[in-house]
C-alpha positions as CSV (number, residue, x, y, z in Angstrom):
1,X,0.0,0.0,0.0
2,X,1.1,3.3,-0.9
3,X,1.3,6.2,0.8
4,X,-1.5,8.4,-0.9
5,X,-3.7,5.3,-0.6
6,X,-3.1,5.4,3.1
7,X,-4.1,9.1,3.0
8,X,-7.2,8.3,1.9
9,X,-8.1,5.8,4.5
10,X,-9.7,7.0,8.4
11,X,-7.6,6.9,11.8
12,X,-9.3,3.9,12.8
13,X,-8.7,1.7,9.9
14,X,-4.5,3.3,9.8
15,X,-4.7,2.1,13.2
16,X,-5.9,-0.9,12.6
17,X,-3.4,-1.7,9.7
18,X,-0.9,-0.5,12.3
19,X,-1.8,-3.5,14.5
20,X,-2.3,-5.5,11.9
21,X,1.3,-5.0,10.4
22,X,2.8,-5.5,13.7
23,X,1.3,-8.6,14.5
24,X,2.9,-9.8,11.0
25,X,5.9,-8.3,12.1
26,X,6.2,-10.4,15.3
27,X,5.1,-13.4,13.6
28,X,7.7,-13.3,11.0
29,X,10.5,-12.5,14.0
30,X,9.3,-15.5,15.9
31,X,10.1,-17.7,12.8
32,X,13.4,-15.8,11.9
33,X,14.5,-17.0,15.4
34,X,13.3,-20.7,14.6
35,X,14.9,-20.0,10.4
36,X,12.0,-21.0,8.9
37,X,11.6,-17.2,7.2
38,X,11.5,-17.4,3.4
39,X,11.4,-13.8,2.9
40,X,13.6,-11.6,5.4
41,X,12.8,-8.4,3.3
42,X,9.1,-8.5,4.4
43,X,10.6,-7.6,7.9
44,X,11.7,-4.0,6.4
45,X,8.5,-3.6,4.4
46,X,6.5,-3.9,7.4
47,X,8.1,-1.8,9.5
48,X,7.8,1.0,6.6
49,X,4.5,0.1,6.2
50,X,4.2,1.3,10.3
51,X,6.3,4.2,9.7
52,X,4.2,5.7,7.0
53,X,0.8,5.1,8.4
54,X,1.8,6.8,11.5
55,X,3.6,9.7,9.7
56,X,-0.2,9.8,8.0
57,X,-1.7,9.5,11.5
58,X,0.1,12.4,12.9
59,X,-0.2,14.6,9.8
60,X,-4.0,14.4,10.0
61,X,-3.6,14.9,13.8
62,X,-2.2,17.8,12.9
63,X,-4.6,19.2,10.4
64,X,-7.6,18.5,12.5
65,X,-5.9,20.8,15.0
66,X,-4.7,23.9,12.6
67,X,-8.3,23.7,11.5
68,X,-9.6,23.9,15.0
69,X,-7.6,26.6,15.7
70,X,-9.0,30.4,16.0
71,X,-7.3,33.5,14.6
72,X,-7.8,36.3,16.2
């Protein structure tokens, strides 16, 4: 997933994918430590795949609270 498809999506569901990709992430540790991991680069896409969902979790954060925000 990309991240302008990510922008598109609500908090809730980025949170969601959040715990979704981290639960991937600790399966796919758990069987690196046993070596029965096929793919060892999914480790690195998944932990992007965190970063930019909360990068796009924070930057609507912070929109919703320049646009609540009152000048004078």
């Amino acid at each position: 997933m990309n991240i302008n498809d990510m922008r598109e999506l609500t908090i809730d569901e980025l949170k969601a994918k959040i715990s979704q990709n981290r639960s991937k992430l600790f399966e796919i540790r758990f069987k690196l430590a046993t070596h029965q991991v096929e793919n060892t680069a999914e480790i690195a896409t998944l932990r992007h795949e965190i970063a930019q969902a909360s990068t796009v979790i924070r930057e609507k954060e912070l929109q919703a609270e320049a646009s609540s925000v009152v000048c004078p």
